[in-house]
PDB file with SEQRES, HELIX, SHEET and CRYST1 records, atoms N, CA, C and O in Angstrom:
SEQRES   1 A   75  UNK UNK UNK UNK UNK UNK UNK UNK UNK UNK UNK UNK UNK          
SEQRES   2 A   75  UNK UNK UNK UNK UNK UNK UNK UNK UNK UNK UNK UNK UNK          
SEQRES   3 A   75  UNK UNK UNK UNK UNK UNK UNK UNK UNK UNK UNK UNK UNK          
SEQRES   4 A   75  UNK UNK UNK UNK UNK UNK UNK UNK UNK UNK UNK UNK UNK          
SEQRES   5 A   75  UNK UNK UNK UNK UNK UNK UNK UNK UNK UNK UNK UNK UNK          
SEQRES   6 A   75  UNK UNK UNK UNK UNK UNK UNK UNK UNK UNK                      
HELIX    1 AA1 UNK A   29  UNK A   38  1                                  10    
HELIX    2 AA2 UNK A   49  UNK A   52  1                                   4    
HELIX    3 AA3 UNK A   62  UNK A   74  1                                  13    
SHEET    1 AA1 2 UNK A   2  UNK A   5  0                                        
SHEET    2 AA1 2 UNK A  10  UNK A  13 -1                                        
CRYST1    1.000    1.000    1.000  90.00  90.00  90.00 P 1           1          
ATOM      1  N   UNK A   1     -12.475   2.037  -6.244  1.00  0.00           N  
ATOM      2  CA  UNK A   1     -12.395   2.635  -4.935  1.00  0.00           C  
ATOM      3  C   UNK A   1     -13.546   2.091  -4.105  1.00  0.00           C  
ATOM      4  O   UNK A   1     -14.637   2.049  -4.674  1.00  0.00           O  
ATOM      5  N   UNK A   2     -13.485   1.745  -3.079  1.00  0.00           N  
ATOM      6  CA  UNK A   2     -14.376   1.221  -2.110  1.00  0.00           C  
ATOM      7  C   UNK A   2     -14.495   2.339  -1.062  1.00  0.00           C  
ATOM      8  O   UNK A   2     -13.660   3.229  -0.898  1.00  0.00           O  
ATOM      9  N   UNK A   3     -15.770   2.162  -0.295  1.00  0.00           N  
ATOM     10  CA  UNK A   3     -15.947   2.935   1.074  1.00  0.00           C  
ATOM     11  C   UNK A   3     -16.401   1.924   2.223  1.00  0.00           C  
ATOM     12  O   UNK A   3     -17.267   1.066   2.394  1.00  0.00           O  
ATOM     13  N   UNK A   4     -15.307   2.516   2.934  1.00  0.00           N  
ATOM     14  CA  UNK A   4     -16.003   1.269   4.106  1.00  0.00           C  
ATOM     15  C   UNK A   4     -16.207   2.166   5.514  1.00  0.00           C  
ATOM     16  O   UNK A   4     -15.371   2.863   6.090  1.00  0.00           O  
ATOM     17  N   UNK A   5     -17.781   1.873   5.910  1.00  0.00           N  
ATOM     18  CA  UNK A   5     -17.506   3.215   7.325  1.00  0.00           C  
ATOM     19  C   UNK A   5     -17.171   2.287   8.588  1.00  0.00           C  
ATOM     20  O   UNK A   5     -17.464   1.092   8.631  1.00  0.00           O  
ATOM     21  N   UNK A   6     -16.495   3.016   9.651  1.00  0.00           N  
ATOM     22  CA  UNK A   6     -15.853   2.306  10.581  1.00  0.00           C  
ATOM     23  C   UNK A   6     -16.157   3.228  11.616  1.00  0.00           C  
ATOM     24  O   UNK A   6     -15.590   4.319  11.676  1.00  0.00           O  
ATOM     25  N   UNK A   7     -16.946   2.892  12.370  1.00  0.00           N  
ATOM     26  CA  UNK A   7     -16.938   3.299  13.546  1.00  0.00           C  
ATOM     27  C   UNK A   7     -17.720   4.822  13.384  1.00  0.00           C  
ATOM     28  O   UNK A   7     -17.212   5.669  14.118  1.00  0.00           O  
ATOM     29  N   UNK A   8     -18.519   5.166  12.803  1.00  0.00           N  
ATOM     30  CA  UNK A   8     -19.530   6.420  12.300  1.00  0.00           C  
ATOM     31  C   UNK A   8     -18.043   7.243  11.664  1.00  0.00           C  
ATOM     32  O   UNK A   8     -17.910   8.378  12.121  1.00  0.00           O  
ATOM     33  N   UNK A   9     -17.097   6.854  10.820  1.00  0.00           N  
ATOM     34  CA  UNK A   9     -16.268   7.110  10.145  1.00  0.00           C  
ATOM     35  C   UNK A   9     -16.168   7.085   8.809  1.00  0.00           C  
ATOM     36  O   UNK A   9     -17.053   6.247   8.634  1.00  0.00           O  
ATOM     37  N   UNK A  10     -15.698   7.400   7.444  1.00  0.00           N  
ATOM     38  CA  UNK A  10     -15.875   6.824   6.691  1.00  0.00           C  
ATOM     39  C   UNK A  10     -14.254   6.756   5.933  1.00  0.00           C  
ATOM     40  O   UNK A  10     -13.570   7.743   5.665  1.00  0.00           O  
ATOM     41  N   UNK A  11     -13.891   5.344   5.692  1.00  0.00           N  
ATOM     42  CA  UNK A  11     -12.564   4.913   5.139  1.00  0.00           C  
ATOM     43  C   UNK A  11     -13.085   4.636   3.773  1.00  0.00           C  
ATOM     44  O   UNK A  11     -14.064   3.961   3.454  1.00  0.00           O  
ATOM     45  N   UNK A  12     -12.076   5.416   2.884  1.00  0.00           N  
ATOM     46  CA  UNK A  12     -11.368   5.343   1.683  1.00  0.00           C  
ATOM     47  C   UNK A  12     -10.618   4.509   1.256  1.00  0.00           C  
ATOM     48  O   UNK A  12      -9.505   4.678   1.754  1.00  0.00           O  
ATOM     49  N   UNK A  13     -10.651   3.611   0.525  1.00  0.00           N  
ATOM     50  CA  UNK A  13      -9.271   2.732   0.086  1.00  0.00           C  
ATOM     51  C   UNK A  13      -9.567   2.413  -1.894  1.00  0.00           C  
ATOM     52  O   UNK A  13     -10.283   1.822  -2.702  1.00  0.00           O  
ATOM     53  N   UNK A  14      -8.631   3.143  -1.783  1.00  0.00           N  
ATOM     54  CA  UNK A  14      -8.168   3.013  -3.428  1.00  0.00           C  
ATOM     55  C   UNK A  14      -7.943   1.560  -3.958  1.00  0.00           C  
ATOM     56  O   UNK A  14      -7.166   1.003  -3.183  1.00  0.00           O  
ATOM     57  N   UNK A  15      -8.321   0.721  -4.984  1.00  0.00           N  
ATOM     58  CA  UNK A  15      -8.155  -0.266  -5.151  1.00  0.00           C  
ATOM     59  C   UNK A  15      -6.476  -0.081  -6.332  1.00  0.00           C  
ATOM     60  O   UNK A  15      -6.635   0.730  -7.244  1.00  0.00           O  
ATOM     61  N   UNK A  16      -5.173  -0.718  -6.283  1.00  0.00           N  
ATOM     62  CA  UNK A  16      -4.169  -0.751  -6.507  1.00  0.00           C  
ATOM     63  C   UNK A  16      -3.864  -2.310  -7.555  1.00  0.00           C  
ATOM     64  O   UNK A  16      -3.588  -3.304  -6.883  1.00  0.00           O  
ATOM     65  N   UNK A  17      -3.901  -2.466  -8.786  1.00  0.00           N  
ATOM     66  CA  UNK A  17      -3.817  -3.445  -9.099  1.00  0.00           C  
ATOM     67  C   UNK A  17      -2.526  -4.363  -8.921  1.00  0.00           C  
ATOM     68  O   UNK A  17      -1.414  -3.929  -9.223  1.00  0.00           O  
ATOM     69  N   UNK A  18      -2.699  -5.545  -8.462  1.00  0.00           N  
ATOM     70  CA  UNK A  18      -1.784  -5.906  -8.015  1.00  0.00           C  
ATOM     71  C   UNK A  18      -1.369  -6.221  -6.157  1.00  0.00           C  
ATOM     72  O   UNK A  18      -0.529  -6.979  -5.671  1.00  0.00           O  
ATOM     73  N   UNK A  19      -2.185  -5.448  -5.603  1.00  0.00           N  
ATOM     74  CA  UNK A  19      -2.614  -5.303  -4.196  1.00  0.00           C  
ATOM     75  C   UNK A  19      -3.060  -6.166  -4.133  1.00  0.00           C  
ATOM     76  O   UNK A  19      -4.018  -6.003  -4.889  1.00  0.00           O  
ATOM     77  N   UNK A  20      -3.171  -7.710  -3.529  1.00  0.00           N  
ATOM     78  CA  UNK A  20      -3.922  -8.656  -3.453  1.00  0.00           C  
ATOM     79  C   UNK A  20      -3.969  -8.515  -2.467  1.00  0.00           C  
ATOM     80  O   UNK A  20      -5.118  -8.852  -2.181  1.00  0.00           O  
ATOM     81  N   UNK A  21      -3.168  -8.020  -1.033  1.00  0.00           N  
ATOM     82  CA  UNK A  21      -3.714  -8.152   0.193  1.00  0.00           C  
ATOM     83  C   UNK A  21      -4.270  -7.040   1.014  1.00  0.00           C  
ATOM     84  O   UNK A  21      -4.488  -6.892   2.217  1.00  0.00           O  
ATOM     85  N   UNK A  22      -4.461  -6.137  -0.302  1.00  0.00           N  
ATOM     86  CA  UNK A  22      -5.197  -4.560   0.603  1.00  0.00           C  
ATOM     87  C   UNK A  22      -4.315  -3.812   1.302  1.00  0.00           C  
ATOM     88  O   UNK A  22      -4.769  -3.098   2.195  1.00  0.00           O  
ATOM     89  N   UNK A  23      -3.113  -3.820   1.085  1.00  0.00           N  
ATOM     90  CA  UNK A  23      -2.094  -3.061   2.437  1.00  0.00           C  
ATOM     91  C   UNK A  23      -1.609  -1.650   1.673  1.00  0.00           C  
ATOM     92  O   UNK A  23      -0.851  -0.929   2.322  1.00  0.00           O  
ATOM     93  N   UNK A  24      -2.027  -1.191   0.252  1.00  0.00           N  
ATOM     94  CA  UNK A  24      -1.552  -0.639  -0.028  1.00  0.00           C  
ATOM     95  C   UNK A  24      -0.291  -0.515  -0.920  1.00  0.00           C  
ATOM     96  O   UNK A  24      -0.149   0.551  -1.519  1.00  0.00           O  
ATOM     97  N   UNK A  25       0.595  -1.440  -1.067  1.00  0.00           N  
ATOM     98  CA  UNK A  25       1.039  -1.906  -1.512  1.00  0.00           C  
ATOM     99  C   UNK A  25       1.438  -3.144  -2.157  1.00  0.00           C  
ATOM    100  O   UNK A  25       1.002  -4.145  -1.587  1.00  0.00           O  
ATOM    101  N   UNK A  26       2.461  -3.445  -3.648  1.00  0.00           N  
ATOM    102  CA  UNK A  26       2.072  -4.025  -3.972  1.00  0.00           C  
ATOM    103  C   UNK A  26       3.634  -5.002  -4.212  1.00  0.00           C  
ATOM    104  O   UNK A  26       4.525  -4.476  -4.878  1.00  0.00           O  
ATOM    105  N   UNK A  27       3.862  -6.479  -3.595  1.00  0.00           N  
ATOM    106  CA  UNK A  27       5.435  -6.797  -3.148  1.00  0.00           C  
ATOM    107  C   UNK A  27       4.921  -7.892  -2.837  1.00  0.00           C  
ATOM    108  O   UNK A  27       3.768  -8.302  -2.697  1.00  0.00           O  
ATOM    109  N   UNK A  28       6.405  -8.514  -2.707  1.00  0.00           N  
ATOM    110  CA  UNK A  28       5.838 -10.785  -2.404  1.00  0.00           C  
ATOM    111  C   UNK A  28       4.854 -10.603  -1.449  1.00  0.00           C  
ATOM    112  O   UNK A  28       4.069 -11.505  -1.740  1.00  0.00           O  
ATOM    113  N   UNK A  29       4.383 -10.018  -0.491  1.00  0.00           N  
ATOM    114  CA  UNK A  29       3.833 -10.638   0.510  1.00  0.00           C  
ATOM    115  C   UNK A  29       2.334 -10.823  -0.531  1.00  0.00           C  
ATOM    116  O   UNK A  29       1.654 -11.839  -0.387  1.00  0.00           O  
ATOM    117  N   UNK A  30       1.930  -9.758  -1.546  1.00  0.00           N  
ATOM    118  CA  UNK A  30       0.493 -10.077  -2.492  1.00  0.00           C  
ATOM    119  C   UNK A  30       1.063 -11.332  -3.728  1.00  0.00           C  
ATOM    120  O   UNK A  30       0.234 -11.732  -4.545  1.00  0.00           O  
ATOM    121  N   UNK A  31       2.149 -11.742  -3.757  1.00  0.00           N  
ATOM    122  CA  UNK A  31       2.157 -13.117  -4.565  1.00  0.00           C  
ATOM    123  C   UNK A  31       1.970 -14.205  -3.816  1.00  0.00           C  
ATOM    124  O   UNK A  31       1.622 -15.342  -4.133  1.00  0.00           O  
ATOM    125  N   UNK A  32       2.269 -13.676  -2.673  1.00  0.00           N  
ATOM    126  CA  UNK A  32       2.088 -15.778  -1.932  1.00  0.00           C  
ATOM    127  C   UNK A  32       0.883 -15.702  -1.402  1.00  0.00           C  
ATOM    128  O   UNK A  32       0.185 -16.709  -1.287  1.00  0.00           O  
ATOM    129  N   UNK A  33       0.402 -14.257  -0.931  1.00  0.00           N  
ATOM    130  CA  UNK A  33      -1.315 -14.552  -0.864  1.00  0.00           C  
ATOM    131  C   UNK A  33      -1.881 -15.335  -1.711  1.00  0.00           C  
ATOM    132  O   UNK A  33      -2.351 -16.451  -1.487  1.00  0.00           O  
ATOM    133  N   UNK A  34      -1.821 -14.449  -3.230  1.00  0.00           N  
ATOM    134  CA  UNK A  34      -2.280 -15.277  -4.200  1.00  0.00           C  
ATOM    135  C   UNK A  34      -1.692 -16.798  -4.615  1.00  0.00           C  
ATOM    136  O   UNK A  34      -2.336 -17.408  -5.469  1.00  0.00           O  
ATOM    137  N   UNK A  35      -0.692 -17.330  -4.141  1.00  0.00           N  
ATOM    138  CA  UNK A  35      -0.268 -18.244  -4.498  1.00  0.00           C  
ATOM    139  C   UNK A  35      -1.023 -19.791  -3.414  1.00  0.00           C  
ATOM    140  O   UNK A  35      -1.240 -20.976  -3.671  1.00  0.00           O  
ATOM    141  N   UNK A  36      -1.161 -19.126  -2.489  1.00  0.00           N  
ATOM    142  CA  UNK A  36      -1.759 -19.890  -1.619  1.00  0.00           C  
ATOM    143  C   UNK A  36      -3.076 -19.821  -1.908  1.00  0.00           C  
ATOM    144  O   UNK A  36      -3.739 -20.801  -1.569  1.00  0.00           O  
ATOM    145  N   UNK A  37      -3.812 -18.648  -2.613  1.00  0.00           N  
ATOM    146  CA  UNK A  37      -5.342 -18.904  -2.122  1.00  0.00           C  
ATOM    147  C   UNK A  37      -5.707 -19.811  -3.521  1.00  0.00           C  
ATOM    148  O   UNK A  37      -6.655 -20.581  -3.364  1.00  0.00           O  
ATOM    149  N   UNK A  38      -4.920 -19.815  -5.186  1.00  0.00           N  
ATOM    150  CA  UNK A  38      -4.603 -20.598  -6.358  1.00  0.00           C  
ATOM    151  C   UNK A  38      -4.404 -22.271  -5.292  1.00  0.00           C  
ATOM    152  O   UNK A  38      -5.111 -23.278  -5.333  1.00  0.00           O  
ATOM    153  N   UNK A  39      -3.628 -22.089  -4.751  1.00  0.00           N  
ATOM    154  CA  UNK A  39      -3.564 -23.413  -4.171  1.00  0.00           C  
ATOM    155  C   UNK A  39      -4.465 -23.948  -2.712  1.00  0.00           C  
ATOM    156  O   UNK A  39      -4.035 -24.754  -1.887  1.00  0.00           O  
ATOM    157  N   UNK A  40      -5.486 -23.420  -2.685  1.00  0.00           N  
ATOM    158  CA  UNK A  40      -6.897 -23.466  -1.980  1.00  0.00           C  
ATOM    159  C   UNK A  40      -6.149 -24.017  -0.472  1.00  0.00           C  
ATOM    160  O   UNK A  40      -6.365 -25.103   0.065  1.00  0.00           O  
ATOM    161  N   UNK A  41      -5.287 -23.012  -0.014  1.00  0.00           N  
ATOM    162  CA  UNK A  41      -4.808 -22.906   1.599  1.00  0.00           C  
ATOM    163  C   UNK A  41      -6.053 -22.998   2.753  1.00  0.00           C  
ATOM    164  O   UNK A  41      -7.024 -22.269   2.549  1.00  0.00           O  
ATOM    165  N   UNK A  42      -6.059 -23.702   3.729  1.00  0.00           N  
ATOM    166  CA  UNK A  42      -7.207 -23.266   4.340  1.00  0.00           C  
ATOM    167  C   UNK A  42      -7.305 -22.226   5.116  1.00  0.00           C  
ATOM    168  O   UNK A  42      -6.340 -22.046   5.858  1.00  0.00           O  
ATOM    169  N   UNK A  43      -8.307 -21.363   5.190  1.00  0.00           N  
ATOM    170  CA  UNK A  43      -7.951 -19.615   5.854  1.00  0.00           C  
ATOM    171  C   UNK A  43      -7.427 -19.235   4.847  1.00  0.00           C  
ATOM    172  O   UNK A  43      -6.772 -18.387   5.452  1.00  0.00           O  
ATOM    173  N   UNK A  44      -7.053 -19.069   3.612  1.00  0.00           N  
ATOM    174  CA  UNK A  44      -6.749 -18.439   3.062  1.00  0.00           C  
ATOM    175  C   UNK A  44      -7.807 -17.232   2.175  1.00  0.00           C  
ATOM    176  O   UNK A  44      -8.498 -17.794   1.326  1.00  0.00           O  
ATOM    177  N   UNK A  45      -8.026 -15.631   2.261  1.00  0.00           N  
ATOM    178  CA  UNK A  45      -8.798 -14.827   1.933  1.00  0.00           C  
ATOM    179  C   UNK A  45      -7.989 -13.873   1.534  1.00  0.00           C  
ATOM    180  O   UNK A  45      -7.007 -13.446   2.140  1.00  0.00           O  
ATOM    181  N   UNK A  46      -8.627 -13.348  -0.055  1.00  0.00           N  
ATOM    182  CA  UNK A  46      -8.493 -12.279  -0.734  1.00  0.00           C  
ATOM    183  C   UNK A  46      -9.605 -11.063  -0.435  1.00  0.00           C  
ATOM    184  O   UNK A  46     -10.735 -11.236  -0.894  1.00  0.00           O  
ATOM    185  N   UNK A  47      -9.496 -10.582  -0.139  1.00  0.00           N  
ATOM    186  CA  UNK A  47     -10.028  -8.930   0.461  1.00  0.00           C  
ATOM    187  C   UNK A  47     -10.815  -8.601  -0.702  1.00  0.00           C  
ATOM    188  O   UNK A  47     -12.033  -8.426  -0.740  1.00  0.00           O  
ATOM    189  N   UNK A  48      -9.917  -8.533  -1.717  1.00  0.00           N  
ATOM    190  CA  UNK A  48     -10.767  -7.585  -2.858  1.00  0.00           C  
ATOM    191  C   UNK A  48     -10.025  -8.767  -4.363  1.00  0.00           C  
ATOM    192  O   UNK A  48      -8.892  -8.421  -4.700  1.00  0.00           O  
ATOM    193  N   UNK A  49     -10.487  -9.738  -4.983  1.00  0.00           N  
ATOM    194  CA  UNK A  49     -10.111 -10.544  -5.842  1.00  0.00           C  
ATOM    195  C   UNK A  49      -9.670  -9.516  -7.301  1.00  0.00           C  
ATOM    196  O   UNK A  49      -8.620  -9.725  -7.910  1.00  0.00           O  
ATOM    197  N   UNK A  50     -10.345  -8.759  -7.580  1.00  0.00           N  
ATOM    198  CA  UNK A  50     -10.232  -7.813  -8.492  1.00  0.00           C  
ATOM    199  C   UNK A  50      -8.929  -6.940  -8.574  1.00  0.00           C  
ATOM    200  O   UNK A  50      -8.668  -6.660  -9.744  1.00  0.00           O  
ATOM    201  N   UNK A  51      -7.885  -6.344  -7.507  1.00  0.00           N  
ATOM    202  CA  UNK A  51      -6.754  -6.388  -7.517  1.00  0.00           C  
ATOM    203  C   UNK A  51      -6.232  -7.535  -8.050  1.00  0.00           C  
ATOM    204  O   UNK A  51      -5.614  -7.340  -9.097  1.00  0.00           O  
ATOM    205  N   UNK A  52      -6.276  -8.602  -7.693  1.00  0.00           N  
ATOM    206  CA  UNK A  52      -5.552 -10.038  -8.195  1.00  0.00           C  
ATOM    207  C   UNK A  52      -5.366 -10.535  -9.919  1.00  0.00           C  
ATOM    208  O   UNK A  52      -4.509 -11.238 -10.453  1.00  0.00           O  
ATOM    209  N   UNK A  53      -6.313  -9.978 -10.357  1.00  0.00           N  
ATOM    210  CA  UNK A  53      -7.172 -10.206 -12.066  1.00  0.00           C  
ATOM    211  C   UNK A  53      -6.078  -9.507 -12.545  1.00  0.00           C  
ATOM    212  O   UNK A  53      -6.528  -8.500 -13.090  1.00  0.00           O  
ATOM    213  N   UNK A  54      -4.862  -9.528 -12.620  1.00  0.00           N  
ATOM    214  CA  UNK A  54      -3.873  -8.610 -13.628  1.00  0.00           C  
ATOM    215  C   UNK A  54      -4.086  -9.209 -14.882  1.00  0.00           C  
ATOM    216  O   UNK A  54      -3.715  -8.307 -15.633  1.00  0.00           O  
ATOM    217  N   UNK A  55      -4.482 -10.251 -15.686  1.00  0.00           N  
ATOM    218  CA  UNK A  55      -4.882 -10.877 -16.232  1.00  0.00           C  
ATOM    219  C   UNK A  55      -5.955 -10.194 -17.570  1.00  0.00           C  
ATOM    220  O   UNK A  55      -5.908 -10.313 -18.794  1.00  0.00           O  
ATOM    221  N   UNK A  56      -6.793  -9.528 -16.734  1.00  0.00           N  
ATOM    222  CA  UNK A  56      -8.487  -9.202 -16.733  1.00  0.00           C  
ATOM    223  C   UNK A  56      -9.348 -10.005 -17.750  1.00  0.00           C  
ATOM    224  O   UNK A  56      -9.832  -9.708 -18.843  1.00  0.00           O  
ATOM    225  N   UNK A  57      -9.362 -11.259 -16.902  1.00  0.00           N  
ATOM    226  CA  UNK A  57     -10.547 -11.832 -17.858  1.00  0.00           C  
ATOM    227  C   UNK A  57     -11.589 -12.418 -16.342  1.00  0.00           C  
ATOM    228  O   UNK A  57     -12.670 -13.006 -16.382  1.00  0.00           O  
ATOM    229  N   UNK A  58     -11.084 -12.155 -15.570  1.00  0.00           N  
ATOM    230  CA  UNK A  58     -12.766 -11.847 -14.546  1.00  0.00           C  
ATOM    231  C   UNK A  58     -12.290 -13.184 -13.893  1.00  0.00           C  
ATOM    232  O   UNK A  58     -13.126 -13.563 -13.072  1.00  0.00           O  
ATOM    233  N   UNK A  59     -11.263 -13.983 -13.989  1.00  0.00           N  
ATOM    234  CA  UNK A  59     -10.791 -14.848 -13.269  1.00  0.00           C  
ATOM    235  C   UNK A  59      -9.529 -14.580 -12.226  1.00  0.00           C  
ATOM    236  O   UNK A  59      -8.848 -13.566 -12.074  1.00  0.00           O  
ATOM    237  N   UNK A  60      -9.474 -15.793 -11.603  1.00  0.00           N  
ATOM    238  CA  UNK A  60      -8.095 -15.565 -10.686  1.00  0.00           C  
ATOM    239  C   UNK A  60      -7.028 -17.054 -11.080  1.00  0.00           C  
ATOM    240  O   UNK A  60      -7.409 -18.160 -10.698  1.00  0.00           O  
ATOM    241  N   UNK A  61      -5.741 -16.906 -11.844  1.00  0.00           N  
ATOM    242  CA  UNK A  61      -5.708 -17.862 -12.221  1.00  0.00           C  
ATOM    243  C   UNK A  61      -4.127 -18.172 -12.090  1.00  0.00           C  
ATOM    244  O   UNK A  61      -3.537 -17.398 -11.336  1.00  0.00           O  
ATOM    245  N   UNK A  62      -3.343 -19.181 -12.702  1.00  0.00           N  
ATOM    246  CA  UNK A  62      -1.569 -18.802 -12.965  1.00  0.00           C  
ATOM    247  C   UNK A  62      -1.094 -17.763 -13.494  1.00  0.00           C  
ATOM    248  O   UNK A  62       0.091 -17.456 -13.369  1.00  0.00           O  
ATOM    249  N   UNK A  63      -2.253 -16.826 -14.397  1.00  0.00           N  
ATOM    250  CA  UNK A  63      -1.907 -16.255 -15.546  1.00  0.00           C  
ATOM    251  C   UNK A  63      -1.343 -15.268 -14.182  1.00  0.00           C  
ATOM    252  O   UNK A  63      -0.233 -14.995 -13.725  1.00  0.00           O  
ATOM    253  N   UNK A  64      -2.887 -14.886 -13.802  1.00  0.00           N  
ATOM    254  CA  UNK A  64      -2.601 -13.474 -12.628  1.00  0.00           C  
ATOM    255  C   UNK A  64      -1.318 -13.763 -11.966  1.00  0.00           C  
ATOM    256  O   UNK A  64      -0.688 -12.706 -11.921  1.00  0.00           O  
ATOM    257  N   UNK A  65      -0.618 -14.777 -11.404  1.00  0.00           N  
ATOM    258  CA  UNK A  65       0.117 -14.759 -10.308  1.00  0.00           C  
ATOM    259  C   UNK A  65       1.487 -14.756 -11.192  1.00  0.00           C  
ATOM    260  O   UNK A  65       2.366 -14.014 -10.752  1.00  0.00           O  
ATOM    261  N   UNK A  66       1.796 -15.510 -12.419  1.00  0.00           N  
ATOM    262  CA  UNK A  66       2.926 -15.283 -13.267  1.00  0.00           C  
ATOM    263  C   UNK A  66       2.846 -13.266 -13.772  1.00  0.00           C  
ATOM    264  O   UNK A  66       3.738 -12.787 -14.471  1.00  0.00           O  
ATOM    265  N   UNK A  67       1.994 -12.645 -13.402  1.00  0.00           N  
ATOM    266  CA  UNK A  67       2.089 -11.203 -13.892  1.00  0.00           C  
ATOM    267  C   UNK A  67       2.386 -10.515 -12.508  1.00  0.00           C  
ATOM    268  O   UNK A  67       3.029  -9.513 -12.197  1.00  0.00           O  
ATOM    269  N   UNK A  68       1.874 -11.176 -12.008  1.00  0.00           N  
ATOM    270  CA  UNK A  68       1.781 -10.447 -10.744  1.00  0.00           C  
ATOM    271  C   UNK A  68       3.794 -10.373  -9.916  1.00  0.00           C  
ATOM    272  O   UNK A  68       4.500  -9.518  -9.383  1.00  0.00           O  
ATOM    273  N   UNK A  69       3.932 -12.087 -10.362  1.00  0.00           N  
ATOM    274  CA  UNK A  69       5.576 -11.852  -9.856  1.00  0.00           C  
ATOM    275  C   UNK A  69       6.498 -10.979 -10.511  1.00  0.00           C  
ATOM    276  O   UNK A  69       7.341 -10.310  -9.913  1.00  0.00           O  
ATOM    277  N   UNK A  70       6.314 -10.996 -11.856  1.00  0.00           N  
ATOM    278  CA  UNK A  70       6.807  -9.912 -12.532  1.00  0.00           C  
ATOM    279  C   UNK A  70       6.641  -8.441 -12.155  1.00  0.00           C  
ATOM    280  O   UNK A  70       7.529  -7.742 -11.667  1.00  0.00           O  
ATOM    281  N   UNK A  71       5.796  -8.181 -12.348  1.00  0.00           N  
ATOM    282  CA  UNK A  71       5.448  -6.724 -11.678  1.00  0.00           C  
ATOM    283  C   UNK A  71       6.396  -6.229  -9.673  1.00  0.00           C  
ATOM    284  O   UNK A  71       6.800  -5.171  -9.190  1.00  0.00           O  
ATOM    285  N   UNK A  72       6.339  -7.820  -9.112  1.00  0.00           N  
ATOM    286  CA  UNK A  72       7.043  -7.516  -8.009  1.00  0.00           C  
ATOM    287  C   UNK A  72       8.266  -7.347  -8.326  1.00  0.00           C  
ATOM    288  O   UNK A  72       8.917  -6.339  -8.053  1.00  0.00           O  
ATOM    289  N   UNK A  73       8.666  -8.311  -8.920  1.00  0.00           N  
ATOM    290  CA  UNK A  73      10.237  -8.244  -9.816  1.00  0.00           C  
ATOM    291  C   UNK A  73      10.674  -6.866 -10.317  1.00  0.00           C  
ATOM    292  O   UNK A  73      11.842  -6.711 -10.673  1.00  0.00           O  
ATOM    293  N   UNK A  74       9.713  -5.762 -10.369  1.00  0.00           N  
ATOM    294  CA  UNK A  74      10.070  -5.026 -11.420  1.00  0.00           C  
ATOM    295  C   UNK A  74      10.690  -3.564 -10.538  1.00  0.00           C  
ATOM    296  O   UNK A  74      11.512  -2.704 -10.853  1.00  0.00           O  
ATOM    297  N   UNK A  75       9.930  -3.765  -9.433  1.00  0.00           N  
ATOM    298  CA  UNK A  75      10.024  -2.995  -8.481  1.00  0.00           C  
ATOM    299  C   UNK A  75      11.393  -3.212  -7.215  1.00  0.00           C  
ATOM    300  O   UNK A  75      11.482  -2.437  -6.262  1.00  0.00           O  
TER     301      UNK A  75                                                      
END                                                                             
């Protein structure tokens, strides 16, 4: 879980594994993030890399993004 304050506010955001793009949810649009940022897109940024690690060995790799389509698949 992260805190981020905004504006003398303070935002909550649950970290969601599998969430690669922070929206809360977790669907193709967080595989081609990751698929693009694996394939070093330029502008391409992960928010929080640690959603991405479905893997968990502290990397970001094919492994993550072959688990990660599955998991979209599943849904």
């Amino acid at each position: 879980m992260s805190v981020y304050p905004i504006y003398g506010s303070i935002t909550v955001r649950k970290h969601i594994k599998g969430d690669v793009n922070c929206d809360g949810r977790v669907n193709i649009a967080d595989a081609v993030l990751l698929q693009k940022w694996l394939l070093a897109v330029p502008d391409t940024d992960i928010p929080y890399w640690q959603n991405a690690d479905l893997w968990k060995d502290e990397k970001l790799n094919v492994y993550d993004l072959c688990l990660l389509k599955e998991l979209v698949s599943q849904n």
